[in-house]
N, C-alpha and C positions, 0 to 999 in steps of 0.2 A: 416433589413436595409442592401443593398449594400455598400462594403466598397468602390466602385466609382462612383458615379451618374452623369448618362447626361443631360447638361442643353439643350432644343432646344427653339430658341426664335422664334416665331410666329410673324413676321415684319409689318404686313398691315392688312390681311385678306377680307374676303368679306362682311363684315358686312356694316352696315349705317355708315359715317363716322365720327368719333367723332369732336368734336368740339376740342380737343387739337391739337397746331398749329403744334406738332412736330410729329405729327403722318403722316408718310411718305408716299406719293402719286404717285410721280415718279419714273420710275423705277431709273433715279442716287439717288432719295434722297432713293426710299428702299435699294438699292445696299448699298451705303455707310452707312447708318441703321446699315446693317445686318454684315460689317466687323468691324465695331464697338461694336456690338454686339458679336462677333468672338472674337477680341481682349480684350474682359471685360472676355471671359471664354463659351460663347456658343459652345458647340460643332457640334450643327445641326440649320442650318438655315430654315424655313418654309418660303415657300415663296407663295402671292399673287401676283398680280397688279392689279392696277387699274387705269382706262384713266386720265389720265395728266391734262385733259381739267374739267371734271366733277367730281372728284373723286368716282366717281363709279366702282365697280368691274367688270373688263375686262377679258376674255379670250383669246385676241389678240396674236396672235401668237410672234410678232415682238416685243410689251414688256416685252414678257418671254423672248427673248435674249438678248434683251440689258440689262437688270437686271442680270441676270446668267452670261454674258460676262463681266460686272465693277467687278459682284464678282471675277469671275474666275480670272483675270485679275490682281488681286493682292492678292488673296490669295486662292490655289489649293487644302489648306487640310480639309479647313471647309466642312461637309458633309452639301450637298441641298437635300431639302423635298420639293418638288414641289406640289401644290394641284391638286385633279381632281374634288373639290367638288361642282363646276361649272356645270352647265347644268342640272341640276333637280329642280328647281323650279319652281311651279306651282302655281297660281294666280287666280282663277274663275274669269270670269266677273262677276258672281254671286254669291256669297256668301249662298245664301239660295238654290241653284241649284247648283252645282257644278260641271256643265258639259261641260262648254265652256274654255278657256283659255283666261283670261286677260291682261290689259298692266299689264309690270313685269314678266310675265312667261318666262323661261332660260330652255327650254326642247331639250338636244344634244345628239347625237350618240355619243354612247361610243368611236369611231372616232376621233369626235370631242372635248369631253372630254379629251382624251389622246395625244392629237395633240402634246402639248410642251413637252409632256415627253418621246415619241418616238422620237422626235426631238433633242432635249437636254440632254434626257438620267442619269438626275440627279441620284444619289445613293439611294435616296428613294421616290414616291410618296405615297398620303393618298389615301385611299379605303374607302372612307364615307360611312357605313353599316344604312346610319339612312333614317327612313320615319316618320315626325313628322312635325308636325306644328310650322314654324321658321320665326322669321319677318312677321308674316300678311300672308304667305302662306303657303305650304304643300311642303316638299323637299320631290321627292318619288325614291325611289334608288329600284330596282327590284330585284332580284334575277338575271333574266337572262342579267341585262347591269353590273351589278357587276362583274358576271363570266366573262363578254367576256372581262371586263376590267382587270381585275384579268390576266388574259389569257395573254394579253398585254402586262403587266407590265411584266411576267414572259420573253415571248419571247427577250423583250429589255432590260433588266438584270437588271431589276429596282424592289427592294425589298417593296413590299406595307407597308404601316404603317395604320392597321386597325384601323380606326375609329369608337368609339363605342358610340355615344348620349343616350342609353336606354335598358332597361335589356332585351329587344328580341333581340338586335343589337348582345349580344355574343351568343345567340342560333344560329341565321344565320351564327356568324365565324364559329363555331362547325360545321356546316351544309357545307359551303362553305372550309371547312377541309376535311371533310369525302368524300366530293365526288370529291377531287382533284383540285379544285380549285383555293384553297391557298395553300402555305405549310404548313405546322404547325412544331415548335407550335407559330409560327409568332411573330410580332411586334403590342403592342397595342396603342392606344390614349385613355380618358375614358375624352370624354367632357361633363362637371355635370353645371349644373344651366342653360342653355340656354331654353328660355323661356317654353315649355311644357316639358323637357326631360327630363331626370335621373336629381334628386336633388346633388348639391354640401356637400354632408355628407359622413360622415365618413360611415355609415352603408351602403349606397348606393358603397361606391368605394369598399369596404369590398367583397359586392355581386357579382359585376364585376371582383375585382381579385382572386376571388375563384372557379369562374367559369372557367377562363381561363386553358389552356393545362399547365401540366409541363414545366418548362424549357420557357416560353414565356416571350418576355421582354416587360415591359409596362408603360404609365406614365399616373395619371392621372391629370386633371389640371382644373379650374373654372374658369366662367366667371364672368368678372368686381371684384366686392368687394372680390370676394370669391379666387381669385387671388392665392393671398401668401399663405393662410390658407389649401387650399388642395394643395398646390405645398409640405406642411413640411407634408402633412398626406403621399401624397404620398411617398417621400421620408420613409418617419416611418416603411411604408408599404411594405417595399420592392420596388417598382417601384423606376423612371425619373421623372425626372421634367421639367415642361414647364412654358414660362415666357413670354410676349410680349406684344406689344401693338393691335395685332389681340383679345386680350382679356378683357386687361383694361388701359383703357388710362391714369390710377392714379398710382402713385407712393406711397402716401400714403393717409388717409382721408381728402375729398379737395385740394388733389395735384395734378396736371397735371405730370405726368413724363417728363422729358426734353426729354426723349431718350429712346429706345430700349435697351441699353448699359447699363442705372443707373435701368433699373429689373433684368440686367442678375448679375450685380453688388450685388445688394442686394437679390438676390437668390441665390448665390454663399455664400456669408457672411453668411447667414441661415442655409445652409446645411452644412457648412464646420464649422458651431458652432456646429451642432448636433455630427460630430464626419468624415464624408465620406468625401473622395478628389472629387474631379471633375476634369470630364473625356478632356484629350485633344482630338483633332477626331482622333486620330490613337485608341486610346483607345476604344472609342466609336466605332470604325470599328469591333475592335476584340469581343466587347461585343456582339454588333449586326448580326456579322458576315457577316458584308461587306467586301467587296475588300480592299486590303492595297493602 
């Protein structure tokens, strides 16, 4: 176990959108989310959006600034996790044939993937390593839009936060290591229970953090119910912890969370029972070895 653990709260995400009314849509209601979330103890914010009007998950250039500008805006030291896991989604019109592209499919250049984060330049984006069947379709991340994404991030001094859904997703970091593409021994995610992918268990996050390089920092976290329960394994485990309403819109069994604020609240209380501080983002900078 780490004697300082980082909490990063996941604000919106791109999932279907829950039915909790506090789960944040706009970029002021994620903004103000996510410094509330800051000020309960997160030290990295994860940041989505989604259109205002439908809440559906957007890639819109001009909501990634107005969400990153309320943050910035009032508060400079919280570190941003911007996604790029946009634009791989894939939908057949056919299910039995699966060779045409249906309504619902989100297929972008790596370009266009990385638009707000070359733009905005946050301190970390995600590298989603996953090709797996999510929501009723196939997310497919390649090898070669990974690299050039990879590439990107490097040139705009934005440190990737590898995303791992499935135990070949850390063969490919190993792979996307060796042949220079990432640095190693990088930054991990280890996302367990989302509908086909690595299970939410103990023996599952075991496999993934065993596999990883010396010296890698890593956190791994579950979706919905599984929440808290792999937030204290990972903790146990050596890894960070993740908490938000990108994951599970409950706060406890049959409870809507009011807020992004009251998981980072009662993630903080959990880990700081077990015995580790938690990290402010200066801390979390040196951990991760970001810029001061």
């Amino acid at each position: 176990m780490q004697e300082t653990i980082i909490i990063t709260c996941a604000l919106t995400g791109a999932g279907p959108l829950s039915s909790n009314p506090a789960q944040p849509v706009t970029p002021a209601q994620i903004a103000q989310s996510g410094l509330e979330a800051a000020d309960a103890g997160a030290a990295i914010l994860h940041v989505h959006v989604r259109d205002p009007a439908t809440g559906e998950f957007s890639g819109e250039l001009a909501l990634y600034e107005e969400a990153v500008g309320l943050i910035r805006e009032k508060n400079k030291d919280v570190i941003l996790n911007l996604t790029t896991g946009l634009g791989s989604g894939f939908y057949p019109k056919d299910p039995m044939l699966p060779m045409e592209a249906g309504p619902g499919t989100h297929i972008w250049s790596a370009e266009k993937r990385m638009e707000h984060v070359l733009k905005l330049k946050p301190e970390i984006c995600t590298l989603d390593l996953v090709t797996a069947q999510v929501f009723g379709g196939v997310v497919i991340s390649t090898e070669q839009v990974l690299t050039r994404m990879a590439h990107m991030a490097r040139d705009a001094g934005v440190k990737p936060e590898i995303e791992l859904f499935d135990a070949g997703d850390v063969v490919l970091a190993e792979h996307l290591i060796k042949k220079g593409a990432l640095d190693g021994p990088g930054m991990y995610s280890f996302v367990m229970g989302l509908n086909f992918t690595i299970p939410a268990d103990p023996e599952s996050m075991l496999y993934l953090r065993n596999r990883l390089p010396a010296g890698a920092q890593w956190q791994g976290f579950g979706i919905g119910r599984n929440q808290f329960p792999m937030a204290m394994q990972s903790a146990l485990l050596g890894g960070h912890v993740r908490v938000g309403m990108e994951d599970n819109a409950y706060i406890a069994r049959g409870a809507f969370a009011k807020s992004n604020a009251e998981q980072v609240v009662k993630a903080r209380h959990l880990v700081e029972s077990l015995g580790p501080a938690i990290a402010s983002p200066a801390q979390a900078r040196a951990i991760l070895g970001l810029k001061p």
